[in-house]
RODO-2510 file (C-alpha; in nm, 4 decimals, decimal comma):
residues 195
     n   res          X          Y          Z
     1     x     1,8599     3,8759     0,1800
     2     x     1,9481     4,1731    -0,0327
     3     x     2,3144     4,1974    -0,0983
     4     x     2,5168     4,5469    -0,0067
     5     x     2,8379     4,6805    -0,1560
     6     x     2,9862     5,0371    -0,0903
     7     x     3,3021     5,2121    -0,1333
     8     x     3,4686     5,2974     0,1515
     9     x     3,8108     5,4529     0,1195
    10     x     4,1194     5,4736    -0,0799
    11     x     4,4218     5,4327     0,1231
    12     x     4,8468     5,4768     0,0175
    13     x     4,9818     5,3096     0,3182
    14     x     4,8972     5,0521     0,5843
    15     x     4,8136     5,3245     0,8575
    16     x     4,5170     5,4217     0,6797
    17     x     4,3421     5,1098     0,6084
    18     x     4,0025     5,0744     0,7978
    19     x     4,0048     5,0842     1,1465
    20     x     3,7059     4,8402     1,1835
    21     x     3,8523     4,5056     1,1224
    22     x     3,6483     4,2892     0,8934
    23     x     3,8370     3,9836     0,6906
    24     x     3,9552     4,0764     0,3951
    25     x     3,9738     3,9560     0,0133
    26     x     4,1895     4,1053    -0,2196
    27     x     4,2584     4,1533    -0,5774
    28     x     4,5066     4,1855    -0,7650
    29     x     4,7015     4,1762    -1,1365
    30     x     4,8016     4,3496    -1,4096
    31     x     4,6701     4,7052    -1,5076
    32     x     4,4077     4,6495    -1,7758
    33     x     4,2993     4,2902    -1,6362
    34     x     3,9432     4,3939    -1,5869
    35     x     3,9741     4,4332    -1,1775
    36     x     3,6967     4,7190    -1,1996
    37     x     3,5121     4,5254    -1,4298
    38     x     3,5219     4,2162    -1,2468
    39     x     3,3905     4,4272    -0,8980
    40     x     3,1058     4,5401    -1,1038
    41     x     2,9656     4,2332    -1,2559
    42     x     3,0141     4,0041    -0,9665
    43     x     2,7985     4,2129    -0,7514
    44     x     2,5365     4,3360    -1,0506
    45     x     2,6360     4,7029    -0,9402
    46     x     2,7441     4,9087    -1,2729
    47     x     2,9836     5,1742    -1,0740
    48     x     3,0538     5,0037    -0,8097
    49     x     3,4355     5,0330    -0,9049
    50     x     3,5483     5,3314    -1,1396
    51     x     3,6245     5,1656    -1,4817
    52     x     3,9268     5,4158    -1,6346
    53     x     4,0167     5,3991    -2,0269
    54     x     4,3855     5,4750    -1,8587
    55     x     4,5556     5,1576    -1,7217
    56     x     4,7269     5,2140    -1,4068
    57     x     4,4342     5,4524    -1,2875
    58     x     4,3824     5,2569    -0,9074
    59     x     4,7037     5,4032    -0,7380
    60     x     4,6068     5,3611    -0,3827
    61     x     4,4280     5,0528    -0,2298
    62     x     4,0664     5,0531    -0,2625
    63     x     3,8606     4,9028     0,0267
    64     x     3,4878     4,7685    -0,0128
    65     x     3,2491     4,6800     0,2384
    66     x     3,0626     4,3606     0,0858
    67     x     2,7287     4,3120     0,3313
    68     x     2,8812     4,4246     0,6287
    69     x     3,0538     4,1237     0,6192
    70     x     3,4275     4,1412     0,4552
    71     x     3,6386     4,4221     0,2800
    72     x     3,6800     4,3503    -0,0707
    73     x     4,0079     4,5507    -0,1704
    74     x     4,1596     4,6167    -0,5052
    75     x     4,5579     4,6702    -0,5043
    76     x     4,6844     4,8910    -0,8113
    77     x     4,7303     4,6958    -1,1060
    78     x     5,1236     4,6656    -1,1996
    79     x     5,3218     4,6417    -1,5191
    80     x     5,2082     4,9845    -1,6848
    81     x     5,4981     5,1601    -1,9005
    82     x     5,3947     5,5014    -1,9038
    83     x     5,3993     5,4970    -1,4724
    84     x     5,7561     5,6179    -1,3093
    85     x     5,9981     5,4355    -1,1369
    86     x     5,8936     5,6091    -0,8277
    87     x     5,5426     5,5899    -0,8378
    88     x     5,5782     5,1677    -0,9220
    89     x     5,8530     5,2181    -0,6154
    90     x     5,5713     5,3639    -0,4245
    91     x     5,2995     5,1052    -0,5432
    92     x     5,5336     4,8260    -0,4802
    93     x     5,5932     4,9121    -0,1198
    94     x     5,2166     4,9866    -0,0505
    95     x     5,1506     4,6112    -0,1723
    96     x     5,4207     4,4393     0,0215
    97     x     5,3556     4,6539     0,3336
    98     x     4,9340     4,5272     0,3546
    99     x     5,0604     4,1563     0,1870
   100     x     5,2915     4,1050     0,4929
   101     x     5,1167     4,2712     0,7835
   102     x     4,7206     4,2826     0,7470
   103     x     4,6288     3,9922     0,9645
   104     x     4,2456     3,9492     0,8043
   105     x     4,2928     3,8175     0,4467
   106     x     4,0832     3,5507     0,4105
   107     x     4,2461     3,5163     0,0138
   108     x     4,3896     3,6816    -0,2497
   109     x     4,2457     3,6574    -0,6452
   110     x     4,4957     3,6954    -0,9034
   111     x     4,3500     3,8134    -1,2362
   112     x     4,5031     3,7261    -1,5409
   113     x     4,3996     3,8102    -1,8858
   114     x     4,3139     3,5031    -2,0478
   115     x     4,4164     3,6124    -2,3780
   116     x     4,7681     3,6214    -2,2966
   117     x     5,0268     3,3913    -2,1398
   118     x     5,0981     3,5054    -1,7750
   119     x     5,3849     3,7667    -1,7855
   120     x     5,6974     3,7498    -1,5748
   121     x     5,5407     4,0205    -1,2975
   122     x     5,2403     3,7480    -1,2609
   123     x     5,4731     3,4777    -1,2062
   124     x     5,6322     3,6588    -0,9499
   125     x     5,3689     3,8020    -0,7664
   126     x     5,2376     3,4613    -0,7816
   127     x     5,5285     3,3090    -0,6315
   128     x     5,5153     3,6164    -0,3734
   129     x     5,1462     3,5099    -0,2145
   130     x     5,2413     3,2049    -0,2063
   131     x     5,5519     3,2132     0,0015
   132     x     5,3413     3,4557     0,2384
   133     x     5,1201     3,1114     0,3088
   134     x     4,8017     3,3239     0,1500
   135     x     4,5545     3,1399     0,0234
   136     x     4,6009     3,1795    -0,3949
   137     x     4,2924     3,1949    -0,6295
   138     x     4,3638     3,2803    -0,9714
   139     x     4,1061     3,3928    -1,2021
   140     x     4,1268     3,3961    -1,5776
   141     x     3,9591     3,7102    -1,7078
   142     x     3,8031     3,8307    -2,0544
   143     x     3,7430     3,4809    -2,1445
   144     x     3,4082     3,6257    -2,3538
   145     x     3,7088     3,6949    -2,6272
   146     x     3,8424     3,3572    -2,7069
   147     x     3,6455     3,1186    -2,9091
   148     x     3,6213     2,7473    -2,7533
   149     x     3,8995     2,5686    -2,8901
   150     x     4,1356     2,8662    -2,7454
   151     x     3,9605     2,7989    -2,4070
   152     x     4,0242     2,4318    -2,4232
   153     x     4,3951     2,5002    -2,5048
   154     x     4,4658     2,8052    -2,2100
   155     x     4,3258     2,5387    -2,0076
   156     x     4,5756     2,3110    -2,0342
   157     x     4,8537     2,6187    -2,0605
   158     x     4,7876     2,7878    -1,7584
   159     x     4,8306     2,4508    -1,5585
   160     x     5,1822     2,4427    -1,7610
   161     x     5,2689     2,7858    -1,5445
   162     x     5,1170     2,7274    -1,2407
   163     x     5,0670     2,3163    -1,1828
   164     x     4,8924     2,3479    -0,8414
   165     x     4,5389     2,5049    -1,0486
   166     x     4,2407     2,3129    -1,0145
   167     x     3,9581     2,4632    -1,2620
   168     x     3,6452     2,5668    -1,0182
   169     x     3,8571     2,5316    -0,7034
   170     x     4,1475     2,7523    -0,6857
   171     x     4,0876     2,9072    -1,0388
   172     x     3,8340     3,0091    -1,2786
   173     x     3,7281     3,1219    -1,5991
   174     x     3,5468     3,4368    -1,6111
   175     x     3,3749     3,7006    -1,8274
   176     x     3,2511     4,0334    -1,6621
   177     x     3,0493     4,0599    -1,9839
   178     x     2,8412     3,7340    -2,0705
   179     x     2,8186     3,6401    -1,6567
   180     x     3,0643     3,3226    -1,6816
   181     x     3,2432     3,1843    -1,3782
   182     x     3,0303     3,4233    -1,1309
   183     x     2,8343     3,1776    -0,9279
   184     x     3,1422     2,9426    -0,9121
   185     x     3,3733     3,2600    -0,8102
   186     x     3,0522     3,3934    -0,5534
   187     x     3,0350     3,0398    -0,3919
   188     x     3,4065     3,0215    -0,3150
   189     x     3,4276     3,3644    -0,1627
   190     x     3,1441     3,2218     0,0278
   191     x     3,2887     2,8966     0,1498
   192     x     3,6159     3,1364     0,2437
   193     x     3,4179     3,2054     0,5313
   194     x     3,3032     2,8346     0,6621
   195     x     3,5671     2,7132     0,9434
***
């Protein structure tokens, strides 16, 4: 059966998310982890997701209809300087408002740029989901740019940072540009939805 993807709506605060409820899978991380990038190559689609030379462009919460089946939505990325205090204020709220009261998320992928260590805002927003009893997935993005031996070692670090990671289970490597860790991140979202 033919996939389907469409955009559905932006929305800046939990009284505006879709009225048709449909479980839910979110993502989330830093500004500049790829998010829009990811969206694109998982489902083949090239602007599916607006991809922004400005980090910090998705300032609202962006809903997707994935085959009439689930909402993929994609939470503004956090941890860009040249945003205000007020708008990260307002960002911030938006994100714990829909973390702590949508009842339909089926899980929540974490992207983190696998070129860097995980900063101090993606150990706390890991911590966050977590203590919300969401179900965690972390994905390790851009992993096209390291050369094997770099792999091998983030590996091993990112289990320093975050013990409970199994690779292929609860997180994965991926590259939006060479196709790498799709089919393993497809068939979770997939199994997300067997009882």
């Amino acid at each position: 059966m033919q996939s389907s993807q469409e955009f559905v709506k932006s929305v800046n605060s939990f009284s505006e998310i879709p009225k048709f409820q449909l479980p839910e899978i979110v993502l989330c991380g830093r500004s500049n982890v790829g998010k829009s990038s990811f969206i694109n190559s998982l489902f083949n689609k090239k602007n599916l997701a607006k991809i922004s030379s400005t980090p910090g462009k998705t300032r609202s919460l962006n809903f997707y209809l994935i085959d009439k089946k689930y909402y993929l939505v994609d939470m503004p990325g956090f941890g860009y300087a040249k945003i205000s205090k007020t708008e990260k204020l307002r960002w911030a709220n938006i994100i714990n408002e829909y973390l702590n009261n949508s009842k339909n998320i089926l899980a929540v992928f974490h992207l983190i740029d696998a070129r860097h260590e995980p900063t101090k805002l993606d150990i706390d927003l890991h911590s966050f989901i977590k203590s919300l009893g969401i179900n965690l997935l972390t994905v390790l993005t851009k992993i096209d740019k390291l050369k094997q031996s770099e792999i091998a070692l983030q590996k091993k670090e990112i289990v320093k940072f975050f013990p409970e990671l199994i690779n292929n289970d609860n997180y994965f490597l991926y590259s939006s540009i060479t196709g790498l860790g799709k089919n393993e991140v497809l068939k979770k979202i997939k199994s997300l939805f067997i009882i």
